[in-house]
DSSP file (Angstrom, degrees, kcal/mol; ACC not computed):
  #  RESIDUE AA STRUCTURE BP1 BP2  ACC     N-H-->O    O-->H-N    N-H-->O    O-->H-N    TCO  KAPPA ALPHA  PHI   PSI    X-CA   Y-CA   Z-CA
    1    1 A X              0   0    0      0, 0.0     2,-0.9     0, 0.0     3,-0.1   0.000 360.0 360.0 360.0 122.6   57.5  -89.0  -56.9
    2    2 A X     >  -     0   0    0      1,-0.2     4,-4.6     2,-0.1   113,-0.1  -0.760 360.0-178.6 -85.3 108.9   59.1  -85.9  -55.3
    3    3 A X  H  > S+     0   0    0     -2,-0.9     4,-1.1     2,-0.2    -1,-0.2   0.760  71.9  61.9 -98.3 -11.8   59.5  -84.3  -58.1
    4    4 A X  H  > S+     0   0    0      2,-0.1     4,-1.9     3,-0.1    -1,-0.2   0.919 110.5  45.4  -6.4 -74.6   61.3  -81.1  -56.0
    5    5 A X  H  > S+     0   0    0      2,-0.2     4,-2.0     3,-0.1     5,-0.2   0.922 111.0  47.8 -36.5 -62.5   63.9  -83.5  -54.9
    6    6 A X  H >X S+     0   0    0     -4,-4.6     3,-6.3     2,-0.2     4,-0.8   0.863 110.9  51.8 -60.2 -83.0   64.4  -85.0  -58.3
    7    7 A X  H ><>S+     0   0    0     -4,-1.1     3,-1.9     1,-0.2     5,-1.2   0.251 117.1  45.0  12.5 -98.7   64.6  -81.1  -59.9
    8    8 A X  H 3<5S+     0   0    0     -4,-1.9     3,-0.5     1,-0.3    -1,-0.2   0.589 105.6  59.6 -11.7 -43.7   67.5  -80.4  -56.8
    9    9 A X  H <<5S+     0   0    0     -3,-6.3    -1,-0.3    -4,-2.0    -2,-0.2   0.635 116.6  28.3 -93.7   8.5   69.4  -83.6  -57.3
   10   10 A X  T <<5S-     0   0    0     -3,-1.9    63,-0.5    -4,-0.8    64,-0.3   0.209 109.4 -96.0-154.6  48.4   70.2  -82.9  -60.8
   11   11 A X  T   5S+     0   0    0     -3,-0.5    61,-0.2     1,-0.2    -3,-0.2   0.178  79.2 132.3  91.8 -12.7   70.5  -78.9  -61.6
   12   12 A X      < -     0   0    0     -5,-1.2     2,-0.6    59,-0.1    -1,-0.2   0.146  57.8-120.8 -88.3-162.7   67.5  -78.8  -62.7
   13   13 A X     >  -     0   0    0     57,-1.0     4,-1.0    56,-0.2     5,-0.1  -0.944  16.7-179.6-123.0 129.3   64.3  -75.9  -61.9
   14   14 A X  H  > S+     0   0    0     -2,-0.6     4,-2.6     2,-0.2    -1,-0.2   0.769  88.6  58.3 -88.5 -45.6   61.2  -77.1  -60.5
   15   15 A X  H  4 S+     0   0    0      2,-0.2     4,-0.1     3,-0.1    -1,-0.1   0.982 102.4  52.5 -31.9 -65.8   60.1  -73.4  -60.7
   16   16 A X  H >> S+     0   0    0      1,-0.2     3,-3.0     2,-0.2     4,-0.8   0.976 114.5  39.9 -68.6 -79.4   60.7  -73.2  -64.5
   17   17 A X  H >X S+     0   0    0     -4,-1.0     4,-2.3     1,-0.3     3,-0.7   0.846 106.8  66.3 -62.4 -35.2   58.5  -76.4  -65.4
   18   18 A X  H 3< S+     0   0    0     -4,-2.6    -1,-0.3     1,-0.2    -2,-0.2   0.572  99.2  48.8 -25.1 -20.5   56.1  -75.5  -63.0
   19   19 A X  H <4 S+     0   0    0     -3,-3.0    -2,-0.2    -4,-0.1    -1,-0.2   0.610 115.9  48.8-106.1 -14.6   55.4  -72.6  -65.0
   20   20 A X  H << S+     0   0    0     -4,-0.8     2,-0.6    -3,-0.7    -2,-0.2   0.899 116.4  26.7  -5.6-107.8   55.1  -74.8  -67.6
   21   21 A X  S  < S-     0   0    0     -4,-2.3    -1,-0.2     1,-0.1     6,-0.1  -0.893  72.0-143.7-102.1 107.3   53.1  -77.5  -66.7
   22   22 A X  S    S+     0   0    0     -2,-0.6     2,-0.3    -3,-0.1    -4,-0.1   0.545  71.5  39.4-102.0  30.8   50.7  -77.0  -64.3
   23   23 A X  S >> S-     0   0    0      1,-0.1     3,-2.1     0, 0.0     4,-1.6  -0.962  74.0-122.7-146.1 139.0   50.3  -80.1  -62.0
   24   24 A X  H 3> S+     0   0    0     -2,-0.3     4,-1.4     1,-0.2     5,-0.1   0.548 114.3  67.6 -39.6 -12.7   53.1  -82.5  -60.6
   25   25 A X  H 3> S+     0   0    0      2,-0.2     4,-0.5     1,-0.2    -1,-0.2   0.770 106.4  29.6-108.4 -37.4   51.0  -84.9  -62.4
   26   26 A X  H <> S+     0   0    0     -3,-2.1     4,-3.4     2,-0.2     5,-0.4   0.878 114.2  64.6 -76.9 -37.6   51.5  -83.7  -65.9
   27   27 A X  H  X S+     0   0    0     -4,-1.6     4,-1.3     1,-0.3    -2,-0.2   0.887 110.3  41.6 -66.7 -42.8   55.2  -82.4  -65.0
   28   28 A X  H  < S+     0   0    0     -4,-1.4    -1,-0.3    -5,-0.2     4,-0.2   0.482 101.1  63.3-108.9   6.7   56.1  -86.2  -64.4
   29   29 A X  H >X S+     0   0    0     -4,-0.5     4,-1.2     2,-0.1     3,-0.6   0.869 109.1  43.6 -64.4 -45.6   54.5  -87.8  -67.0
   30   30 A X  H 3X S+     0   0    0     -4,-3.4     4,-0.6     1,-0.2    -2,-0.2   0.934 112.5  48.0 -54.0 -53.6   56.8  -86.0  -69.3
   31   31 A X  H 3< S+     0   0    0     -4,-1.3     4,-0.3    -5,-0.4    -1,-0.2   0.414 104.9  61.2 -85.5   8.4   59.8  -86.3  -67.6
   32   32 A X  H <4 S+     0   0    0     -3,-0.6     4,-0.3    -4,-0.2    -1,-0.2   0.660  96.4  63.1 -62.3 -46.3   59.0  -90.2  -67.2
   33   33 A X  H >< S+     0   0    0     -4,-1.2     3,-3.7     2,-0.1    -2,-0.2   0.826  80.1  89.2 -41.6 -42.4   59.1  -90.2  -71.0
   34   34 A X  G >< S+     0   0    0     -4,-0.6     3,-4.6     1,-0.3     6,-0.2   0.923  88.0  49.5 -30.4 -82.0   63.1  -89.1  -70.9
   35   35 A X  G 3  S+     0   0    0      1,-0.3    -1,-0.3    -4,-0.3    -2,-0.1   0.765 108.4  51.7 -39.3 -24.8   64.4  -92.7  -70.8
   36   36 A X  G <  S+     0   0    0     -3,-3.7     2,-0.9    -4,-0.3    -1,-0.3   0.446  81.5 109.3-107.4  20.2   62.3  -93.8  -73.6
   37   37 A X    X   -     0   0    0     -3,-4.6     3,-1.8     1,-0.1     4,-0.1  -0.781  59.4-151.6 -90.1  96.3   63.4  -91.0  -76.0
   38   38 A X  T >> S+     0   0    0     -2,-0.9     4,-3.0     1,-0.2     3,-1.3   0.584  80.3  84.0 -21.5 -25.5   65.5  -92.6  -78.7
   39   39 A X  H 3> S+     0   0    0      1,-0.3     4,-1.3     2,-0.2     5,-0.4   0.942  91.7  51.8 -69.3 -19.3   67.8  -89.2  -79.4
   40   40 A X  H <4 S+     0   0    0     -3,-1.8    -1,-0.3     1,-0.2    -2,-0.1   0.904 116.3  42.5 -79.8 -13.5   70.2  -90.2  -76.3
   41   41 A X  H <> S+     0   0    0     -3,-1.3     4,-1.2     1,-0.2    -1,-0.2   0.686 111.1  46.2-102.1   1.9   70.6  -93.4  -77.8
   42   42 A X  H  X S+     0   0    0     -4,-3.0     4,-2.0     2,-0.2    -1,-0.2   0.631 112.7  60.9 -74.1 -18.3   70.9  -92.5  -81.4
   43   43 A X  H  < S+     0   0    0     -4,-1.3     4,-0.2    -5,-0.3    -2,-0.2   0.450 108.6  42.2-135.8 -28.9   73.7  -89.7  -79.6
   44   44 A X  H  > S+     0   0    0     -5,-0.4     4,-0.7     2,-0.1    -2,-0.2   0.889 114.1  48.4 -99.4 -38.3   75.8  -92.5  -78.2
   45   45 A X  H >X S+     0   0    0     -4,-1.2     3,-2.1     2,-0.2     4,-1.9   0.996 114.5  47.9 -66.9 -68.4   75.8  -94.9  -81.5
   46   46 A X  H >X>S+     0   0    0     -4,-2.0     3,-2.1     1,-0.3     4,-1.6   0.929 113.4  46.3 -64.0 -66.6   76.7  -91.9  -83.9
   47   47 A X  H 345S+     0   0    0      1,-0.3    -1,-0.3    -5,-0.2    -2,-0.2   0.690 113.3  47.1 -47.9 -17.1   79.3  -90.8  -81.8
   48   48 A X  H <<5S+     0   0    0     -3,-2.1    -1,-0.3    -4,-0.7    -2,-0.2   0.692 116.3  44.3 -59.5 -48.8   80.6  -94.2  -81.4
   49   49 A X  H <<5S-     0   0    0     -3,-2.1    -2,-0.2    -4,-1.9    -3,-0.1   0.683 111.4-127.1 -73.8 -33.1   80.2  -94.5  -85.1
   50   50 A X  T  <5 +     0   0    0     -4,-1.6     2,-1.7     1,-0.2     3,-0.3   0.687  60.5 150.9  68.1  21.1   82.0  -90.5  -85.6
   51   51 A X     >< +     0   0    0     -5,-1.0     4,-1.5    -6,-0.2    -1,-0.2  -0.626  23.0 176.9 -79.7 102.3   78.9  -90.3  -87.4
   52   52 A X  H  > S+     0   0    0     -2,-1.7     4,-1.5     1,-0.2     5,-0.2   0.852  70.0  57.1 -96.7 -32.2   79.0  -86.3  -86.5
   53   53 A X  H  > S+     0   0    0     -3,-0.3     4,-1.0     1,-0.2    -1,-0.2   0.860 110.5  40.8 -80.9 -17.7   75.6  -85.5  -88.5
   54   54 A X  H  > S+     0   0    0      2,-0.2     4,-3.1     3,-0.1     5,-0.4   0.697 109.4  61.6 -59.3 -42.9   73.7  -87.8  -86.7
   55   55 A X  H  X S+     0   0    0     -4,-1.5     4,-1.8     1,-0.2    -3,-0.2   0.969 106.0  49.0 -41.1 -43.2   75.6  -86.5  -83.5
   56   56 A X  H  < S+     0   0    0     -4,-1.5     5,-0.2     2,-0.2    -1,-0.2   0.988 106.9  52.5 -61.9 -57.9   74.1  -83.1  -84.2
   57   57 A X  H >X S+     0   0    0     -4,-1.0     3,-2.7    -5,-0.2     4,-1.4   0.981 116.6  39.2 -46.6 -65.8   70.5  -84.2  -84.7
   58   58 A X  H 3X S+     0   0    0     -4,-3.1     4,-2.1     1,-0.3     3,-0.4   0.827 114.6  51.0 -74.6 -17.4   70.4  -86.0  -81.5
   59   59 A X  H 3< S+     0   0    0     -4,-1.8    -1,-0.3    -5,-0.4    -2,-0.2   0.131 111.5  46.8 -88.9   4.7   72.3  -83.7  -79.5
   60   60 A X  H <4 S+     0   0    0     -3,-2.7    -1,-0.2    -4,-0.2    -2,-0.2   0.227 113.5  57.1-108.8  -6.4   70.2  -80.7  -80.5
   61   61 A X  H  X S+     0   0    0     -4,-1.4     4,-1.5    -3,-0.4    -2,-0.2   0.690 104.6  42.5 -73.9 -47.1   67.5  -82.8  -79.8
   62   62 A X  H  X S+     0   0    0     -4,-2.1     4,-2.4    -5,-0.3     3,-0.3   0.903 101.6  67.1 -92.8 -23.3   68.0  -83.6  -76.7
   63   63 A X  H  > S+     0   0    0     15,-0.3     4,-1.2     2,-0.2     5,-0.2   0.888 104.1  51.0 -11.7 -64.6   69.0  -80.3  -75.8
   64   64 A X  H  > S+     0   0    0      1,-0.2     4,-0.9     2,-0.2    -2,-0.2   0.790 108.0  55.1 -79.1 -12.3   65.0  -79.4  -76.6
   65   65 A X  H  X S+     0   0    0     -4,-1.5     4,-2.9    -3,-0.3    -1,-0.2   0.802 110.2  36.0 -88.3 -23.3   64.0  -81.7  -74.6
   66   66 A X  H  <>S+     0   0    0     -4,-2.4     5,-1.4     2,-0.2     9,-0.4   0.515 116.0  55.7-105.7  28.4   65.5  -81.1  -71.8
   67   67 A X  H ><5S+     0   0    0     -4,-1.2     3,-1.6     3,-0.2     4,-0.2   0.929 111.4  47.9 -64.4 -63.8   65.2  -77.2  -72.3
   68   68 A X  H 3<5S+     0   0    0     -4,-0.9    -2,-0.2     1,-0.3    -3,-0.1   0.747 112.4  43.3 -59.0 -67.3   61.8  -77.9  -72.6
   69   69 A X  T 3<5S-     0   0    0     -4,-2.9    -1,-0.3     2,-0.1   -56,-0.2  -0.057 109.7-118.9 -97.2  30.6   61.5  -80.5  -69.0
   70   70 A X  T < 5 +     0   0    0     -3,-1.6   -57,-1.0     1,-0.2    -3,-0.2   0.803  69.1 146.0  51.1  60.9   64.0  -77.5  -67.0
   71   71 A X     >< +     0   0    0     -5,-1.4     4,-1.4    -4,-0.2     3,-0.3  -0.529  26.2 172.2-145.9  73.3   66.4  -80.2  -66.6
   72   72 A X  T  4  +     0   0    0      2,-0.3   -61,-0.1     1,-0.2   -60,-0.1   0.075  59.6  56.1 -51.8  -9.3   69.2  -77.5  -67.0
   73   73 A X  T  > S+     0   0    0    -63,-0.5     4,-1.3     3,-0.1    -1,-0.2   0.608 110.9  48.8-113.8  -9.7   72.5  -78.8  -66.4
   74   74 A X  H >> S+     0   0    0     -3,-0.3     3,-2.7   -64,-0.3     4,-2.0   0.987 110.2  58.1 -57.8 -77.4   71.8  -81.4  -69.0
   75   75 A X  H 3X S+     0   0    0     -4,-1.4     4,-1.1    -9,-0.4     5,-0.2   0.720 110.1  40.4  15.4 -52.5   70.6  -78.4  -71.2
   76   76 A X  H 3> S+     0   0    0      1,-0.3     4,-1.8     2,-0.2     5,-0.4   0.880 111.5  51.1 -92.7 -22.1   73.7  -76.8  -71.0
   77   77 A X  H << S+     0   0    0     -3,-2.7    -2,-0.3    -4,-1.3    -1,-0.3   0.626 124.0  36.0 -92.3 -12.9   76.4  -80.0  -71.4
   78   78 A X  H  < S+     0   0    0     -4,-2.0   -15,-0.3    -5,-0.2     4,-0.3   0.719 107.3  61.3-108.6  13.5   74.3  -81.1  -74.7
   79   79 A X  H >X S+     0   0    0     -4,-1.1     4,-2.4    -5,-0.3     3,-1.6   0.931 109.1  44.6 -71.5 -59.7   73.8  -77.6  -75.5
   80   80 A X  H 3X S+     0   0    0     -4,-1.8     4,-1.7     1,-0.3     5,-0.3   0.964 112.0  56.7 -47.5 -38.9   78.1  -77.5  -75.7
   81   81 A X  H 3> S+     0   0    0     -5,-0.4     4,-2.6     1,-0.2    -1,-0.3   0.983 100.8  49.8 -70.0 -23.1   78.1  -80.4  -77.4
   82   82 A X  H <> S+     0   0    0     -3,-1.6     4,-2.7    -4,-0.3     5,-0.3   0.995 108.9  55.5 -75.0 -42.5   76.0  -79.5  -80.2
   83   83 A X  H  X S+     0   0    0     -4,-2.4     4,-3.1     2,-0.2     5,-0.4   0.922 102.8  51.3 -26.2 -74.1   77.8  -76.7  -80.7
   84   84 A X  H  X>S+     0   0    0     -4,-1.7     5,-2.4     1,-0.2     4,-1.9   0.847 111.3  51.2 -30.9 -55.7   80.9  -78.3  -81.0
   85   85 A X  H  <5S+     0   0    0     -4,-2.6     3,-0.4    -5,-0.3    -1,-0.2   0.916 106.2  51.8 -44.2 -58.3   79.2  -80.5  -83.4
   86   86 A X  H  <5S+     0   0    0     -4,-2.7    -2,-0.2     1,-0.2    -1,-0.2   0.925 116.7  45.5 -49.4 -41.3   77.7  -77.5  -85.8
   87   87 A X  H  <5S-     0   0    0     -4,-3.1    -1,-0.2    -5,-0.3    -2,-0.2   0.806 105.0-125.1 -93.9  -6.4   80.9  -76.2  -85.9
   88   88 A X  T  <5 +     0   0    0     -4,-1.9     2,-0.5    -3,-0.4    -3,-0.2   0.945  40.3 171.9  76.4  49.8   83.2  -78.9  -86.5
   89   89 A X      < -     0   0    0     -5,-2.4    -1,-0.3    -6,-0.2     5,-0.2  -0.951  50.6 -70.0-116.9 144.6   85.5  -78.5  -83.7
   90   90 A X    >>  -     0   0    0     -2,-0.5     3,-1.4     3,-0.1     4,-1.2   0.530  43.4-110.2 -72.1 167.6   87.9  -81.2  -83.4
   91   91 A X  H 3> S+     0   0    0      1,-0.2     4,-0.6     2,-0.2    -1,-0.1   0.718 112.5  60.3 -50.7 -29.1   86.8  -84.7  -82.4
   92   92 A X  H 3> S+     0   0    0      1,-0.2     4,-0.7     2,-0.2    -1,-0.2   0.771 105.0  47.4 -94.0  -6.6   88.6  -84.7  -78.9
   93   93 A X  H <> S+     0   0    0     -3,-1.4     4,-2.1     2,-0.2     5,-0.4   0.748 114.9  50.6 -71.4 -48.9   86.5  -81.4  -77.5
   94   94 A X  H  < S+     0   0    0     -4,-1.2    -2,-0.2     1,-0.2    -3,-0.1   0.455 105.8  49.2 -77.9   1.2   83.4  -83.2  -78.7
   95   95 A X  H  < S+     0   0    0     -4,-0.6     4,-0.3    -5,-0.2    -1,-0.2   0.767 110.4  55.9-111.2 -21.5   84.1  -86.3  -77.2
   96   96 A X  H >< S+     0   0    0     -4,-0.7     3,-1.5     2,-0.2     4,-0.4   0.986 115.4  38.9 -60.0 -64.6   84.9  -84.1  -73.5
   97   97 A X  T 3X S+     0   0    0     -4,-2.1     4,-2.2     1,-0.3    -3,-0.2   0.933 110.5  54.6 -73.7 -37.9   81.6  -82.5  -73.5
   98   98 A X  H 3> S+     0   0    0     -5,-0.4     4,-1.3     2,-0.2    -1,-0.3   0.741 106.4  52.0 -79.2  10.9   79.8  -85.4  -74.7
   99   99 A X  H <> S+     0   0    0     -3,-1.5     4,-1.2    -4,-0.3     3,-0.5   0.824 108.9  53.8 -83.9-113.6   81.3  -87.5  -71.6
  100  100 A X  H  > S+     0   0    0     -4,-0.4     4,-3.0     2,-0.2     5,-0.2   0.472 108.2  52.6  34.4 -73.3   79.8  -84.4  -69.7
  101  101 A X  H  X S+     0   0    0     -4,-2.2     4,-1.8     1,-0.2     3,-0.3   0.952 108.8  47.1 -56.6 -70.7   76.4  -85.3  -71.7
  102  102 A X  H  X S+     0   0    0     -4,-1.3     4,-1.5    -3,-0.5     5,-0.3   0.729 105.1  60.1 -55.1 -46.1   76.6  -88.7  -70.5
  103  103 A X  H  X S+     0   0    0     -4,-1.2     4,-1.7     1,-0.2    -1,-0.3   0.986 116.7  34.1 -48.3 -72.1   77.3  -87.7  -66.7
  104  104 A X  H  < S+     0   0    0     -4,-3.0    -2,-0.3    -3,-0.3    -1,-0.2   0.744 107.5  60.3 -77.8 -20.5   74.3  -85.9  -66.5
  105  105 A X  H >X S+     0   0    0     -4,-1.8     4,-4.0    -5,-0.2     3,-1.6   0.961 114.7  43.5 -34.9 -61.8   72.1  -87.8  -68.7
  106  106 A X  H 3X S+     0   0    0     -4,-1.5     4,-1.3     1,-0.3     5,-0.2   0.838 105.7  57.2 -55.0 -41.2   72.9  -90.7  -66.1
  107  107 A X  H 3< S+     0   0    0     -4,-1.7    -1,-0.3    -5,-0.3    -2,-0.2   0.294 107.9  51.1 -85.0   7.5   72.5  -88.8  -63.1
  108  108 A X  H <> S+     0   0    0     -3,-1.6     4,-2.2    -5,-0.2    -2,-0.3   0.680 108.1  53.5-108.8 -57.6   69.0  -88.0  -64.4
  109  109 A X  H  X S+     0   0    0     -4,-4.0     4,-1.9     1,-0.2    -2,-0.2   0.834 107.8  45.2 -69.0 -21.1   68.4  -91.4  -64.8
  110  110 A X  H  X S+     0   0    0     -4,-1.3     4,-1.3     2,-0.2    -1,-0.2   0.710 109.2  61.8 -48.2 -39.6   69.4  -92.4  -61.3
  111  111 A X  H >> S+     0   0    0     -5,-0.2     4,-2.0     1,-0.2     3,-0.7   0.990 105.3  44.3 -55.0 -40.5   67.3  -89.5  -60.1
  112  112 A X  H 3<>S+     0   0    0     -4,-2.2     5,-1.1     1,-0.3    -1,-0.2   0.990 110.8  50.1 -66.3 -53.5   64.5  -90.9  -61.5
  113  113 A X  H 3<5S+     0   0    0     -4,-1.9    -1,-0.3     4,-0.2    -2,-0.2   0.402 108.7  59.9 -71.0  17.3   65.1  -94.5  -60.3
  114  114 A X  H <<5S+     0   0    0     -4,-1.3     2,-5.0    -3,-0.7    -2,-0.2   0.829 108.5  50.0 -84.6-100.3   65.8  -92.9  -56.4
  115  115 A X  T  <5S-     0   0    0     -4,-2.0    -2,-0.2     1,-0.2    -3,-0.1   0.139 125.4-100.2 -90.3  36.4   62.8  -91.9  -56.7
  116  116 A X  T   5       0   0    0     -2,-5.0    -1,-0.2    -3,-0.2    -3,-0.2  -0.011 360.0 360.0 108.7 -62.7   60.8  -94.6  -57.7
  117  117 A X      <       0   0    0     -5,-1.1    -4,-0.2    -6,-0.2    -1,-0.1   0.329 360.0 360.0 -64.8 360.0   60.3  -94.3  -61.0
């Protein structure tokens, strides 16, 4: 896996988890994990659901994970969303950003399967 490439094709910093984790080898074992981490699909059922305190948990969850794997433009669209959620701002703002989540979530998961994984 070029995991450069992947970084590049979806916002994220190969720099910043490099500094991190130090061999590609660890650096994509973690971010192999992404897809089998429940919180994005608990994050799509509660919101489905308007279940908005579940919404929070996974969407501040997955926020730390992908602070955590430098996979930054995710970061930052479930970062908005949690917000929205903690603060109780109306349903139709939280359902634009989490469409947002859901762009880049996907496009993360495409990355991965480009490249193999």
């Amino acid at each position: 896996m070029d995991l450069k490439k992947f970084y590049d094709s979806v916002g994220g910093s190969y720099e910043e988890i490099k500094s991190r984790l130090p061999t590609d080898k660890l650096i994509e074992k973690f971010v192999l994990m992404l897809p089998k981490d429940q919180c994005y699909e608990k994050l799509v059922e509660s919101m489905a659901n308007k279940d908005w305190k579940t919404a929070f948990t996974a969407s501040h969850t997955l926020k730390g994970v992908s602070a955590n794997l430098a996979l930054k433009k995710l970061c930052e669209a479930s970062g908005a969303l949690t917000e929205d959620l903690r603060s109780g701002t109306p349903a139709s703002t939280a359902e634009e950003n989490f469409q947002k989540v859901q762009n880049e979530y996907e496009a993360v998961i495409a990355a991965l399967k480009s490249e193999g994984a």
